[in-house]
Structure formats: structure tokens, C-alpha cells
N, C-alpha and C positions, 0 to 999 in steps of 0.2 A: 270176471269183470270187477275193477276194484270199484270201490266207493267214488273214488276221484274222475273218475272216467263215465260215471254215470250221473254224477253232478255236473259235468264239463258238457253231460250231452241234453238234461234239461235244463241248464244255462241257454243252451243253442237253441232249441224248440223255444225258451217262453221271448228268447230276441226275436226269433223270425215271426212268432206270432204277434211279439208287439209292432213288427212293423207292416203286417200285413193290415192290423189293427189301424195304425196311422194312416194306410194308403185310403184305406176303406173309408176311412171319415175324411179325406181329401175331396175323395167322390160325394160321398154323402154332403159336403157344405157346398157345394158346387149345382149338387143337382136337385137341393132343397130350396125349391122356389114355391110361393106363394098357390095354393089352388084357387080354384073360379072364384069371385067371390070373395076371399081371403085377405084381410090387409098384411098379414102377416105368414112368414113361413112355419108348417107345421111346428115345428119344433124353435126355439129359440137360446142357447147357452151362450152366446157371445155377444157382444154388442155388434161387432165388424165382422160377416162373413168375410171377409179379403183379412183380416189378424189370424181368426180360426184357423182357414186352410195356410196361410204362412206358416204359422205354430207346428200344425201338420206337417208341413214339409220338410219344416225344421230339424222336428226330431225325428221322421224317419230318417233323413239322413244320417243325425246323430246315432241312430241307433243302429243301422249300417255299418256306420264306421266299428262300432262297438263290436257287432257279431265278425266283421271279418279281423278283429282285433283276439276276438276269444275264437275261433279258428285256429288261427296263429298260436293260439295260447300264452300268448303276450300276460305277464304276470297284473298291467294296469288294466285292464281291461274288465274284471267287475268292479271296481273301484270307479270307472268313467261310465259307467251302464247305473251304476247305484248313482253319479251325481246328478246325470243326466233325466233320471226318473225322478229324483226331488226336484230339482230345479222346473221338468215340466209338470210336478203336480202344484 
């Protein structure tokens, strides 16, 4: 197994992980409502639950496009997964 082929396959694992990562906090901003009593949802990072899960949406898709990009082995393809991860941090 070369080097390259072993980068190319933890390339692919930490894509699918971040988008399993994205789906999961889709769910999670959706189903973080208020408990008894509570004015507010447990947890709070965003001003607009409805921005959050867009954002979410967004870049699982982007990041979709990316893993079936690095698949491919399309040569842009960690270059648009690197822009795509600053622009959502």
C-alpha cells in the first residue's frame, strides 16, 4: 500500500465523518427545544436556529460534493474540501 493510497483513503473517512457530523447537528438544532419550565434551549451557539440548520445543510452538501469529488480522485478536490472547511469555520 503506498503512501498515497493511504492518504487518499483517510481523506475519504475524515469527509464522510464530517458529514455524518453535519447531518447529526441538523438533527440536533431541530430537536433542541426548550424543557418544562425553560425559556431557553438547553444549549444555545447561534442566534437563529433556522441560520444553524441552513449552515448545516449547506455544507453537508458541500462536503458531499467534495467526497464524491475525491472518489473520483479529481486533482481539485482537497483544495475545495480545504476552502470549504475555512469558509464554514
Amino acid at each position: 500500500m503506498s503512501i498515497q493510497n493511504l492518504t487518499h483513503k483517510i481523506l475519504l473517512v475524515l469527509t464522510a465523518l464530517t458529514i455524518i457530523g453535519e447531518i447529526a447537528s441538523i438533527f440536533l438544532w431541530t430537536t433542541n427545544h426548550p424543557v418544562a419550565g425553560e425559556p431557553y434551549a438547553r444549549f444555545s451557539l447561534a442566534v437563529n436556529y433556522t441560520i444553524a440548520v441552513a449552515d448545516a445543510a449547506l455544507f453537508s452538501v458541500l462536503n458531499l460534493i467534495a467526497l464524491i469529488w475525491i472518489v473520483r480522485r479529481k486533482k481539485i478536490s482537497p483544495l475545495f474540501l480545504i476552502g470549504i472547511s475555512v469558509i464554514n469555520r
